[in-house]
TILOKOL-633180 format. One record per residue (C-alpha): z, x, y. Coordinates in pm, 1 decimal, always signed. Layout:
BEGIN
        Z        X        Y
        Z        X        Y
...
//
This chain:
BEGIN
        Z        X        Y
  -4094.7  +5773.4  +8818.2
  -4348.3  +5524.4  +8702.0
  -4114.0  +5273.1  +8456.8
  -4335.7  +5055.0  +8188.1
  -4327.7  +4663.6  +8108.4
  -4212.5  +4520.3  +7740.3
  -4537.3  +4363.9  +7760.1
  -4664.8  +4626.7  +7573.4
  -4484.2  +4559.3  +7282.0
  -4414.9  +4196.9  +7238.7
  -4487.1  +4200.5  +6880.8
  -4131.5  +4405.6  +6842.8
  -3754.5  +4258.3  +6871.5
  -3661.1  +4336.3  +7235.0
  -3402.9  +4630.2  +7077.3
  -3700.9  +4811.8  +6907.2
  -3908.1  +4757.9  +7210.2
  -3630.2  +4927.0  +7455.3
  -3571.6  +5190.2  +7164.1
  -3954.2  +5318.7  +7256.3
  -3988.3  +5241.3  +7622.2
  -3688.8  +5454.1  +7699.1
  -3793.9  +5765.8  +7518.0
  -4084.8  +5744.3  +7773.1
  -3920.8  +5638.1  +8124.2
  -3587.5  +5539.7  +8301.5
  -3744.4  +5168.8  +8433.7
  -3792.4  +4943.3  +8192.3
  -3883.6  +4575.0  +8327.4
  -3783.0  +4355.0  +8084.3
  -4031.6  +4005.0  +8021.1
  -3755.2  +3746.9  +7986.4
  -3898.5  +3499.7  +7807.6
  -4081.5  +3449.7  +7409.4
  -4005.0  +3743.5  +7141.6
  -3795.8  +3934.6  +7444.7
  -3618.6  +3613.6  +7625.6
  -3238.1  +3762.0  +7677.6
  -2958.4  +3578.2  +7442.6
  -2722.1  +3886.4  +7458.2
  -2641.0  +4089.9  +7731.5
  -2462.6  +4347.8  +7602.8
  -2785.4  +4466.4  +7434.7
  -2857.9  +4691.1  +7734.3
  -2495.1  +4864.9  +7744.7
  -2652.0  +5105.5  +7520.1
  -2937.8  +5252.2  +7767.7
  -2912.7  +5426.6  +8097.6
  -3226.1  +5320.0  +8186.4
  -3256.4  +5111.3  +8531.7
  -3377.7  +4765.3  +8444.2
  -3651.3  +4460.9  +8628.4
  -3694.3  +4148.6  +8464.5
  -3965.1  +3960.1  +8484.5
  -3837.5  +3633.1  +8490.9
  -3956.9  +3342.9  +8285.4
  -4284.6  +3159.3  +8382.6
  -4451.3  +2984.7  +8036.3
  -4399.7  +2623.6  +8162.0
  -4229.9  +2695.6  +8480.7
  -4285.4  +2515.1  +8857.4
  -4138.5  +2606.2  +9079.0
  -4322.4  +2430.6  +9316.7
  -4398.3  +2119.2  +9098.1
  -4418.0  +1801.8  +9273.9
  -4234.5  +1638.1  +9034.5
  -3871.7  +1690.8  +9125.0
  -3680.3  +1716.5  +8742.2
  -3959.7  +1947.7  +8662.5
  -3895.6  +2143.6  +9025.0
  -3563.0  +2154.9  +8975.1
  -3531.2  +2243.3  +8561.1
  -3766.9  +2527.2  +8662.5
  -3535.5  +2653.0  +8921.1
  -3220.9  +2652.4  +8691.8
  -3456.9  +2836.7  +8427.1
  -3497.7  +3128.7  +8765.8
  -3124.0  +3103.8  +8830.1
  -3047.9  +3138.4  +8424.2
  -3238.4  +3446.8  +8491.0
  -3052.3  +3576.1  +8809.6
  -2745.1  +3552.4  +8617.2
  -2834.9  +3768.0  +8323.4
  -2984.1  +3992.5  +8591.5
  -2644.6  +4024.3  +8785.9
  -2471.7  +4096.5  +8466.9
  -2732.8  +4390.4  +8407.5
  -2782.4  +4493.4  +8762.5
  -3156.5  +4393.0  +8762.4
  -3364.2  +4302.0  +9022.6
  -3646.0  +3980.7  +8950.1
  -3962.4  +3936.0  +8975.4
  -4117.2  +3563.4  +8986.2
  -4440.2  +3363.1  +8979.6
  -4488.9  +3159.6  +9298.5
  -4587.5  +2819.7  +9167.7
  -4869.3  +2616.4  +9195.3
  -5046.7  +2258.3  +9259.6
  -5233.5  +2104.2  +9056.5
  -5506.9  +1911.7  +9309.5
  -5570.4  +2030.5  +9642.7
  -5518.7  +1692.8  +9788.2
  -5123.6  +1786.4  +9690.6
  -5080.7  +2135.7  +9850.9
  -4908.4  +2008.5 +10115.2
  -4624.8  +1825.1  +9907.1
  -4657.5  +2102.6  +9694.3
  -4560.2  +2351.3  +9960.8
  -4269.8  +2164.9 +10061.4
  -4154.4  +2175.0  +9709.1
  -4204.8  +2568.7  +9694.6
  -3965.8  +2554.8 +10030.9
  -3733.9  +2379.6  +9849.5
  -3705.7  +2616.2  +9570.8
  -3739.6  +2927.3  +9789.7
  -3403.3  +2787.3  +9953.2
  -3220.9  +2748.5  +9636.9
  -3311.5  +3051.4  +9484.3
  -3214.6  +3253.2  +9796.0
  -2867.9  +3091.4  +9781.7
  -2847.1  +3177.2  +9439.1
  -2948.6  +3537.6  +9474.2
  -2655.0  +3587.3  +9709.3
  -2442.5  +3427.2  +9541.1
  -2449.9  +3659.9  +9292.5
  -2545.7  +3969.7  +9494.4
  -2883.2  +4020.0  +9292.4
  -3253.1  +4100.2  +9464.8
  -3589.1  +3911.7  +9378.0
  -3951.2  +3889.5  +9452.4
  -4248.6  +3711.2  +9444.2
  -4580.5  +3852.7  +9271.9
  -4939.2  +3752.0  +9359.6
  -5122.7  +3571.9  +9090.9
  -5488.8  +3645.5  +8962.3
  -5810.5  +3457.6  +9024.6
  -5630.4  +3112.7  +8891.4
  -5725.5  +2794.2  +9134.8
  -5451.6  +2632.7  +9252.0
  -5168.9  +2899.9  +9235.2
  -4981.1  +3046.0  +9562.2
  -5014.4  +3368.6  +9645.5
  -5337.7  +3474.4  +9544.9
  -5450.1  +3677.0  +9897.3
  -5242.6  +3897.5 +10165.6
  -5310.3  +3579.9 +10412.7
  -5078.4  +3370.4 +10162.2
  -4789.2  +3611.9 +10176.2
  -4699.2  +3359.0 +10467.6
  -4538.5  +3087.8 +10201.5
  -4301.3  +3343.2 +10081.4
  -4121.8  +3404.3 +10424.5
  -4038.0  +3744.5 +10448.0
  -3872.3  +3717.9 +10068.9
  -3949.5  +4051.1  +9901.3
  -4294.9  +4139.9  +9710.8
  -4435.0  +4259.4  +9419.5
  -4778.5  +4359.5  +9392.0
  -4952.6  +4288.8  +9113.9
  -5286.9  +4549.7  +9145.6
  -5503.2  +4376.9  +8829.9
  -5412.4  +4077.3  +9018.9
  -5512.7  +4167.2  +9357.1
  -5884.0  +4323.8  +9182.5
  -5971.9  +3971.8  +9050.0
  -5919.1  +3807.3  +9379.9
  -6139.8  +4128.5  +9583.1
  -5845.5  +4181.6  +9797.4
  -5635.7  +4487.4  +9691.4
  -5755.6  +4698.2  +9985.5
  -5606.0  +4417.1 +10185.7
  -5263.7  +4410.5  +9975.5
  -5265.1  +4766.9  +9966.1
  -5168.3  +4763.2 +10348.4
  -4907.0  +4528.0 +10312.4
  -4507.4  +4578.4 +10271.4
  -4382.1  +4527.3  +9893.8
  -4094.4  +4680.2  +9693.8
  -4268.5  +4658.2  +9352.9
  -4560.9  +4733.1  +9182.8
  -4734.5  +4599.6  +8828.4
  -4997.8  +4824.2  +8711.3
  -5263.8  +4761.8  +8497.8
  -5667.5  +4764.1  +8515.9
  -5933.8  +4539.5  +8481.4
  -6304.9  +4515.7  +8571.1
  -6285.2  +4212.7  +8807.9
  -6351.1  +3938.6  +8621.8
  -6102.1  +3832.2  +8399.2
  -5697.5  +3941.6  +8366.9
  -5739.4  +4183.2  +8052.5
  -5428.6  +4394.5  +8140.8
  -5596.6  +4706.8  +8026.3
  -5523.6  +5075.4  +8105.8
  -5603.7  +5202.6  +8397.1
  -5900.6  +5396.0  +8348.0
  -6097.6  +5110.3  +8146.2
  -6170.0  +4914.7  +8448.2
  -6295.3  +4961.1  +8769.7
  -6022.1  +4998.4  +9007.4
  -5919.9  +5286.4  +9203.1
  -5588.4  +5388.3  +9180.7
  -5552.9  +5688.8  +9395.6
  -5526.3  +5484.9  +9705.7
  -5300.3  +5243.7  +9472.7
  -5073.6  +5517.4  +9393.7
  -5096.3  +5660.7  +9753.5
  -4944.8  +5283.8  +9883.2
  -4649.8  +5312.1  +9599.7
  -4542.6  +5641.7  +9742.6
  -4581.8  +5528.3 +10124.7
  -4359.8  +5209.3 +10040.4
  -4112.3  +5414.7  +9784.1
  -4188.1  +5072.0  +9533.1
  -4054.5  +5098.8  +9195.0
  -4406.7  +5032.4  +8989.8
  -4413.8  +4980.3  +8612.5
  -4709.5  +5046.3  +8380.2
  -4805.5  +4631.8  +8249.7
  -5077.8  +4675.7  +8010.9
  -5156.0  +4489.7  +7641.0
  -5081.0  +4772.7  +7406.9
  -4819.9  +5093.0  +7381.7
  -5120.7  +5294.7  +7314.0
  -5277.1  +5173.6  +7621.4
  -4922.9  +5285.8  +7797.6
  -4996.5  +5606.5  +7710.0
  -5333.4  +5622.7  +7793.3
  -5226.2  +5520.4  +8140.2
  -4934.5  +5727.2  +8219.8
  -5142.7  +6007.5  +8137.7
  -5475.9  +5867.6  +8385.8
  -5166.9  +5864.2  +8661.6
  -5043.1  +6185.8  +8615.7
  -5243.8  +6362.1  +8881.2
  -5285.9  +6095.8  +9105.2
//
């Protein structure tokens, strides 16, 4: 069952978005921050759809080199475990990033740091989480399969736009992950379009999502464009 991000309707309250997206699907992934950043929990008593959230990342640092920033952006992921728990949601989070290559060291260490804490955290209260890879953005982790090192074995999510702007999906495609954001693009910049409009292939996409049994939701700009790519999927 392919599940579908709020993304695609950001413009809404959260309630009317989760109204629409469960008429179409059972996984919703939820993006926890802006028009859809979770004040009330009890919103999602009312679905029996399986929930992800996509925790929040406007602002966020985790591996920041300044330590209040580090360490407000990790209680921002833990805020976000705890909702989670209270749902039963897994996470999915951006890595982090540096902001001068003459820092990535320091910056690494910092990522450690966090990577620690939010481990603790996640057993603490018995919730999962992963890591996504980010797009063609200089100076954020985890933009190739050779950086899946810095996570440490945590679990993955692989973003497939993502992987296209850096020319290494093949390459992610043969890696582990438990996750899976779909969307299109032609290679150049992050448009988050349907898959069809752009130029990758998703039959060997799809082919890797069934071989690793990863959830995967549909994260494209528009409902329409949800649609249009549930439909592009279908045979695939």
């Amino acid at each position: 069952m392919l599940g579908i991000s709020t993304y695609c309707l950001l413009e809404e309250p959260l309630p009317a978005a989760l109204d629409r997206l469960s008429t179409l699907t059972g996984l919703i992934e939820v993006v926890d921050e802006g028009p859809h950043f979770i004040t009330d929990t009890d919103l999602f008593d009312s679905y029996s759809a399986d929930f992800v959230l996509h925790a929040p990342y406007h602002g966020m640092n985790i591996a920041c080199i300044f330590e209040p920033v580090r360490r407000a952006s990790v209680e921002v992921m833990t805020d976000c475990f705890t909702v989670a728990a209270e749902i039963g949601a897994a996470v999915v989070l951006h890595p982090g990033y540096f902001a001068w290559e003459q820092e990535r060291e320091q910056a690494d260490r910092q990522f450690r740091k966090s990577l620690a804490e939010l481990t603790r955290a996640a057993r603490e209260l018995s919730i999962t989480f992963s890591f996504e890879n980010m797009g063609d953005m200089n100076f954020f982790n985890l933009r190739t399969p050779e950086d899946l090192a810095i996570i440490d074995g945590t679990a993955f999510t692989l973003d497939v736009g993502h992987a296209n702007l850096n020319q290494c999906l093949p390459g992610f495609l043969e890696t582990g992950f438990c996750h899976m954001h779909i969307h299109d693009n032609n290679g150049k910049r992050d448009t988050h379009s349907p898959v069809g409009e752009g130029d990758i292939d998703f039959a060997p996409v799809m082919a890797a999502q069934r071989r690793e049994q990863a959830t995967a939701v549909i994260e494209v700009r528009s409902f329409d464009g949800v649609l249009k790519s549930m439909k592009a999927l279908e045979t695939l």
